[in-house]
N, C-alpha and C positions, 0 to 999 in steps of 0.2 A: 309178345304178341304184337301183331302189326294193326296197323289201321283199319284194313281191311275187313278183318279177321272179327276185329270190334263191332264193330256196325254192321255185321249179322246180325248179332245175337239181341239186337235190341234192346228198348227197354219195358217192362213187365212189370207189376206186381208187388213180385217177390223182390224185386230188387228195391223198390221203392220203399216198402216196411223194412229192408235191411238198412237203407240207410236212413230211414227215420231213427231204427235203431242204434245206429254209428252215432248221428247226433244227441241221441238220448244218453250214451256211454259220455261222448264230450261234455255234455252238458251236468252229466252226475258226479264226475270226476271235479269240476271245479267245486260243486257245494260241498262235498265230500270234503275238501281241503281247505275247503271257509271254514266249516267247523271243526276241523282239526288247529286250523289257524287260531278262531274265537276262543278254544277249549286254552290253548297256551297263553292268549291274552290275558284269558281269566286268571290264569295260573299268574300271570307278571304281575298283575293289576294287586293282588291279592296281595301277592310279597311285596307291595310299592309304597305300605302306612310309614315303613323305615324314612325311606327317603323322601316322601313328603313334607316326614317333619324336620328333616335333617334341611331343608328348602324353605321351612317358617321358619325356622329359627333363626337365620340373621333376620327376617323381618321382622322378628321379634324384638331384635336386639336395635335395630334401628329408632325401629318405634319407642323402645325405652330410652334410647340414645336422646331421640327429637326430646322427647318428657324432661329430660333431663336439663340438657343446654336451653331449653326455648321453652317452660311450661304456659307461660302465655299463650303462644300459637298453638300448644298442644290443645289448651284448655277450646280457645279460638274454636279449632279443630272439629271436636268435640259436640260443642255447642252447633257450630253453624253446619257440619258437612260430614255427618255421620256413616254414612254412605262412604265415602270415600275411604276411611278407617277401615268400616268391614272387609270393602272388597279387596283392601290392600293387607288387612289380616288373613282373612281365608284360601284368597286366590284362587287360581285354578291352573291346576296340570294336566287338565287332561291332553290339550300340546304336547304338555314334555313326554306322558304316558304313550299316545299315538305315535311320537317319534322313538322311543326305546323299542315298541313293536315293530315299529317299520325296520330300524336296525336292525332287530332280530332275524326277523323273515331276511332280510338279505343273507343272511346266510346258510339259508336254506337253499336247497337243489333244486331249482323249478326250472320248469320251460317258461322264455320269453315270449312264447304264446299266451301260455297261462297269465303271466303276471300280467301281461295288457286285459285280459279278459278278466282278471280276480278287479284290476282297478276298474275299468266301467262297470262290473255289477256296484263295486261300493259306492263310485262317481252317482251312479241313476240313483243307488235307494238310499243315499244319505246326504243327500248333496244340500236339500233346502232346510235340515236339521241342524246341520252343521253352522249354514253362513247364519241363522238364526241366533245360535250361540255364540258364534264368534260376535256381530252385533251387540249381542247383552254385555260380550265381557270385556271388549274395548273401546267401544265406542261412546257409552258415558264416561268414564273418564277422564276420557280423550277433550270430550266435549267442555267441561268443567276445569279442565286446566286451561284449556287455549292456549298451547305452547306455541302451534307454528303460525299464527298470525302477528301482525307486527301492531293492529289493533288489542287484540290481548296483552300485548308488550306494556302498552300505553296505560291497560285499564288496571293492570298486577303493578303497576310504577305509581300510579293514583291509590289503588290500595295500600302498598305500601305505606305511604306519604300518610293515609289517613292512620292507620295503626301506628306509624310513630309518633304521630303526635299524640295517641291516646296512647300509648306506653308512655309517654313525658305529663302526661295529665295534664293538656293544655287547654283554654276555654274558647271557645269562641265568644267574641265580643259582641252585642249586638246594642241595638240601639236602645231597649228598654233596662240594659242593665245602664248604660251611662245616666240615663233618667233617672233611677234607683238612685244612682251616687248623686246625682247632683241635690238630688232632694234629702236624703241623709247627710251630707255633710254640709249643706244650710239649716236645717235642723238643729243637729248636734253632731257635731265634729267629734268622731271618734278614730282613734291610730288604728283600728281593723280597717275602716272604711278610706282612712290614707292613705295603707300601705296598698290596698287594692286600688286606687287612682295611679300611685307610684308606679304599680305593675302593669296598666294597663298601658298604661305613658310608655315606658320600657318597649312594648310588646308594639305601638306604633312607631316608635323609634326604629326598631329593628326592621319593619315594611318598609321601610324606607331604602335601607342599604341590602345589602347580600351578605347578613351575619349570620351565624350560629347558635348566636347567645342563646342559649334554655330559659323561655319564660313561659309563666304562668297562665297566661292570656294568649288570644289569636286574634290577630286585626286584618281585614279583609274589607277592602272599599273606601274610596277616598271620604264617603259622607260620615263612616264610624272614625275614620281618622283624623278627621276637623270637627267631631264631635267630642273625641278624647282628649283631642290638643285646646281646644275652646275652653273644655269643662277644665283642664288642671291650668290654664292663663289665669282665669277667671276665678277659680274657688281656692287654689294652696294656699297663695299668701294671706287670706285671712283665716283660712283653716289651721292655720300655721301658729297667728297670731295670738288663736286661742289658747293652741295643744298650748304651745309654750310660755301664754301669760303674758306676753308683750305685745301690748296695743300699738308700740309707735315702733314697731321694726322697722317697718320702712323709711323714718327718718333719725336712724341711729348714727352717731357722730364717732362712736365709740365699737370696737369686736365685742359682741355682745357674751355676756357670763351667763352661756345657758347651762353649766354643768350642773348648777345646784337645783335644777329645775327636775320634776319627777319625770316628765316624760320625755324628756330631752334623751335620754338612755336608750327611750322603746326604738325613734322613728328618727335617732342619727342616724343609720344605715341606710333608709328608706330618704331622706334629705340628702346625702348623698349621692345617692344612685340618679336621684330625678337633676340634679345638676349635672353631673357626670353624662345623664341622655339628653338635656337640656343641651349642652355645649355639642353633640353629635347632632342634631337636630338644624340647631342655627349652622354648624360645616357643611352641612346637606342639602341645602336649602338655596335656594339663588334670587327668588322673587324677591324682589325692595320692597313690598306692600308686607308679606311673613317674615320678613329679616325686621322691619322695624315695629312688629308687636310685639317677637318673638326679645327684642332691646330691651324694650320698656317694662316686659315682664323681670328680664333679668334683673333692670335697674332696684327696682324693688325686693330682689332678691341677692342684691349687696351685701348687706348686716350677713346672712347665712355665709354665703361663698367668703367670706373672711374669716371665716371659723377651720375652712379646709385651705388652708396655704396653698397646695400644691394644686389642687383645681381651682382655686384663684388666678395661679400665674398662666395656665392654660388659658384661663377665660379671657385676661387680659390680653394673652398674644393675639389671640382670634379677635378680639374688638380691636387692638391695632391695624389689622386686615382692615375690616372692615371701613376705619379712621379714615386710609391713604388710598381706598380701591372703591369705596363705595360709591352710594349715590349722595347728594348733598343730606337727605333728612339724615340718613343713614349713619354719615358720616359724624354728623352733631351727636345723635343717640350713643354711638359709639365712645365718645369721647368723653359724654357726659358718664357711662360707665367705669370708664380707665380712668375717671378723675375721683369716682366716687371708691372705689376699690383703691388707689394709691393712698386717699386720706384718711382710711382706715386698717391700711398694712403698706404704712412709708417703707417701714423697718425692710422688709421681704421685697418691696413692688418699685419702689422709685428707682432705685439703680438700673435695673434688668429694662425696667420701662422708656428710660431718658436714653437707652441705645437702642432700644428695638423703633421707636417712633423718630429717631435722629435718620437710622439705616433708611425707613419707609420713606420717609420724608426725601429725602436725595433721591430713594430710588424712581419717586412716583413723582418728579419736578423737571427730567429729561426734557417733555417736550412742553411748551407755552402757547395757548394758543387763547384768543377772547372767552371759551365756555370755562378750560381747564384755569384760566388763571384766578380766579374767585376761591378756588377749590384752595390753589395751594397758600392765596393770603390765608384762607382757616385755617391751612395746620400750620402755619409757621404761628400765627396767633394762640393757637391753642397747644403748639409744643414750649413756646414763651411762656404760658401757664403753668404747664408741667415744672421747666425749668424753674420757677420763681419758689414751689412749695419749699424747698431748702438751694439759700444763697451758695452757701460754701459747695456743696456738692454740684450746682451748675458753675462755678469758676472753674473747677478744675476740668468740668468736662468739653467747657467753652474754652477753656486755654489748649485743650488739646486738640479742639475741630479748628480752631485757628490756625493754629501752627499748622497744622497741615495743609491748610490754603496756600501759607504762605511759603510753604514748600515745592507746591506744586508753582507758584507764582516764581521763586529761585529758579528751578529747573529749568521752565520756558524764555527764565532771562539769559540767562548762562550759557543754554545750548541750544537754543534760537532754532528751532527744526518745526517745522511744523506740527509732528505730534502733538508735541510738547507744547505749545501756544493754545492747541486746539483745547489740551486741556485744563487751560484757564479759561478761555473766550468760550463758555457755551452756559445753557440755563442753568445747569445744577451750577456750578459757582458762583454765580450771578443772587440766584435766590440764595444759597448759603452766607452771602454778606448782607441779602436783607433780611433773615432770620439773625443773624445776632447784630445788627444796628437795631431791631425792634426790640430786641435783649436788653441791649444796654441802653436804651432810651426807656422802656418799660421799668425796670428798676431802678433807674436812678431817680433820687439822689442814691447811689450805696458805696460805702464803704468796701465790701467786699468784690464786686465788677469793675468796678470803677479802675483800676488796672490797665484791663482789656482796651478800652479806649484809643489808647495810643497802636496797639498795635494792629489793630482792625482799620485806624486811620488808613497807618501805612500799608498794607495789605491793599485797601482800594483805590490808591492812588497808585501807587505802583501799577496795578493791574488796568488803572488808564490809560498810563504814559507807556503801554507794550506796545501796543502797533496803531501810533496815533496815526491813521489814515482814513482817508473819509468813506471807507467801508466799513469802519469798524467805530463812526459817530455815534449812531444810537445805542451802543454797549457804554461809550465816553458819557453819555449823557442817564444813563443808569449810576452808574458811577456819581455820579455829582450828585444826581437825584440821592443817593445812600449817604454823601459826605453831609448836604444841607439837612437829611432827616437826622443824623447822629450827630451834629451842630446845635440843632433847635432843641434836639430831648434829652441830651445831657447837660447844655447849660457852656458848651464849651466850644471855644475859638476853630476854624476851622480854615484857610484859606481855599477858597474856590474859585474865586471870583477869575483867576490866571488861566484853567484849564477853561473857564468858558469863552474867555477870548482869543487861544490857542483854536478852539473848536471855529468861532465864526471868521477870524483869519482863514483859516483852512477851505472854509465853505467858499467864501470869496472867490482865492485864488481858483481852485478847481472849479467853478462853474461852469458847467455844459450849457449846452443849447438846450431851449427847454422845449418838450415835447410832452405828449399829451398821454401822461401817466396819471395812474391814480393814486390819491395821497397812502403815504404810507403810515398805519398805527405804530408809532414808536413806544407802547406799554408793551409789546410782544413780537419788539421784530429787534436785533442785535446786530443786522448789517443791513446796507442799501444797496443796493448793487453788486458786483465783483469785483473783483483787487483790480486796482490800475484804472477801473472807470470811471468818467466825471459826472458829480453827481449833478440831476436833471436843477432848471431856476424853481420847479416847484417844490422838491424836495426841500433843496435849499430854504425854500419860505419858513417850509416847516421846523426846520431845524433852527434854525435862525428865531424864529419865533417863541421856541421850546427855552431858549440859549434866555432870548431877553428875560422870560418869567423866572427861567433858576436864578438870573441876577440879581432882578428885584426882589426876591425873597430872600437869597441870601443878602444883598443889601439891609434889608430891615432888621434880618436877625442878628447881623452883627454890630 
């Protein structure tokens, strides 16, 4: 039919109720097939209890699984987040259910009409039913876990942290339990109330470093940590005094026989441990004001640390440290420990001690300077202490740090190189001949050193007469100062008198133009100038001055 033909016939009526009726057939034929559709859902849904349950059961299995490996966090679980069990017990298919349908229906024979038209009627009449329930069924969960924030990261990492440490049963410390002890164990000293100072000590200890250790307690804040460290300074050692029946610990001359004692048994391991965190504490530690309480506590806690050999000899190496590096009180504190610990375990501690404080000693003497040189007369004085507790044991160890001066003294004569010169002429060999002239002047009159003498002479004359040049005076005049002090303290002949007027002969000749320098301290200076230069008329003064007094002293003592 043409165009034409069309648009005669118009439109009418009859035409209009027809194709109201054309749309009423379109429109009957999709319900028609919704509930054809609905009827076989029903039918799926129905057959679907199988497979349901075949879909809990690993979650079943899981959840028995969790019960299993982790009943803690099951129990956890349980208790705080019940909700979250249900909805992960029951779940919900109706997802899986809606997409087995939709499967299905694809393989049904429909027009692409239809299916656009079957989805916007279900789009329109289910549309706000749907996101409703989707909402209820993941959206709490969702919310409760907080998996994709990086702030949930942070708060499940803090949870953690808190449940492990109540999986380990550990306490938090606070300030009214250190109150409780302090008042209990001034009271009545009991080894419960000990061994809980020991653990809480432990438990500060470990705040300190980045350990592992599992303890008992949780220390958190510097005021509970100088209130835990305060309380065990302050109350062990007489809490001690009690457990164990001995009043005068602290001035025991003797390793004290605490085996026959009854409670020596309960709170050895608890005495141990708090020394063993005692000696981490002071490694830890840098402040000289805490390093020299944290001495004084140990000092009194000598008699005990003699009972453990082996954390003896730790304590001692570490107050060695302390001896050669510290600060002056420090230093003293230090020593008076290593002195008190050797004369009640010679047996074990002198040996090991007389090299570990020889090494220190050399190693920390390199440079001399007016603050540092106080420091090192201490320790040569107080390693001359050391040395003296047993004669025979420092001869042999003093005949072997000699020889070796006197080796290094061969070498520089023999191969005349600079190396080699250099290492005679510097401070560490310098102080090592005035460490053992104060040796052997200190114990004599003896029988046993007395030996040495001769060859300590020769060692520091020889090391005179290497490079007598007027740069290397005030090392010559160290020297002499060493021969007239081991002249005067052991009682014995010494010629000197020759090298001091080889010394101002030399000053003479060399005399420079004098210019306007400033005097130089000859206790901490080993040259004057450079090689080849003439020394200044004021130098000279000094020198020359220095020269007259070593005369007249060595004059009178001979």
């Amino acid at each position: 039919m043409e165009v034409d033909d069309f648009m005669k016939y118009g439109f009418d009526s009859s035409d209009e109720s027809s194709s109201e009726e054309s749309l009423e057939k379109v429109v009957v034929k999709p319900d028609t097939k919704i509930k054809k559709k609905d009827k076989n859902a029903k039918k799926k849904i129905k057959a679907e209890p199988k497979a349901t349950e075949k879909c809990l059961k690993p979650k079943q299995k899981t959840l028995d699984r969790l019960k299993e490996q982790d009943p803690e966090f099951f129990k956890f679980l349980q208790s705080e987040d019940k909700e979250l069990l249900e909805d992960f017990e029951s779940g919900d298919d109706e997802s899986d259910d809606d997409d087995k349908v939709n499967d299905d229906d694809d393989n049904d024979e429909e027009d692409e009409d239809l299916k656009k038209f079957e989805e916007d009627i279900l789009a329109q009449s289910d549309d706000d039913d749907e996101r409703d329930s989707d909402e209820e069924q993941f959206h709490k969960p969702l919310s409760k876990l907080e998996v994709a924030s990086d702030e949930s990261d942070d708060d499940s990492g803090d949870e953690m942290k808190e449940t492990s440490q109540i999986r380990r049963g550990e306490k938090q410390v606070s300030l009214t339990m250190i109150k409780q002890w302090n008042e209990n164990i001034q009271k009545q000293p009991t080894i419960g109330v000990f061994r809980e100072m020991v653990q809480a000590f432990k438990a500060a200890v470990r705040s300190t470093s980045k350990s592992d250790e599992v303890t008992i307690y949780h220390v958190e804040g510097g005021v509970v940590f100088n209130g835990i460290v305060k309380m065990c300074l302050m109350e062990i050692v007489p809490a001690l005094q009690q457990l164990l029946h001995q009043p005068n610990l602290q001035s025991l001359t003797e390793v004290p026989s605490l085996s026959k004692g009854k409670n020596w048994s309960k709170i050895k391991a608890s005495v141990k441990s708090y020394l063993v965190d005692l000696l981490k504490l002071i490694s830890s530690i840098s402040e000289p004001a805490m390093i020299n309480v944290l001495l004084k506590h140990l000092h009194k806690m000598v008699p005990l640390c003699s009972v453990f050999v082996r954390i003896a000899k730790k304590l001692v190496k570490k107050c060695i440290e302390i001896w050669s590096t510290g600060e002056e009180t420090s230093r003293v504190l230090a020593f008076l420990c290593i002195n008190k610990m050797i004369g009640l375990l010679s047996d074990h501690l002198l040996e090991p001690s007389l090299k570990q404080m020889y090494l220190a000693f050399v190693k920390n003497c390199k440079f001399t300077s007016p603050t540092t040189l106080p420091l090192i007369n201490f320790m040569q004085l107080s390693l001359v202490e050391i040395f003296l507790i047993d004669s025979v044991l420092a001869y042999q160890y003093a005949f072997i740090y000699i020889r070796q001066l006197a080796i290094h003294l061969r070498n520089a004569i023999t191969v005349k190189k600079k190396e080699t010169v250099q290492a005679v002429y510097n401070w560490q060999f310098i102080h090592c001949i005035g460490l053992w002239v104060k040796l052997l002047g200190t114990s004599s009159p003896s029988d046993v050193l007395q030996p040495l003498i001769y060859p300590l002479t020769q060692t520091i004359i020889g090391t005179a007469k290497l490079q007598p040049t007027s740069k290397f005076y005030p090392l010559s005049f160290h020297c002499v100062r060493a021969l007239t002090l081991l002249s005067d303290t052991t009682n014995t002949y010494i010629p000197v008198l020759p090298f001091l007027l080889e010394d101002s002969m030399g000053l003479e000749e060399g005399l420079g133009p004098s210019k306007r320098i400033d005097p130089v301290n000859l206790k901490d200076a080993l040259t004057v100038g450079s090689e080849g230069s003439l020394v200044t008329g004021r130098i000279c003064d000094q020198l020359n001055f220095s020269s007259l007094l070593a005369t007249e002293a060595s004059s009178k003592r001979n």
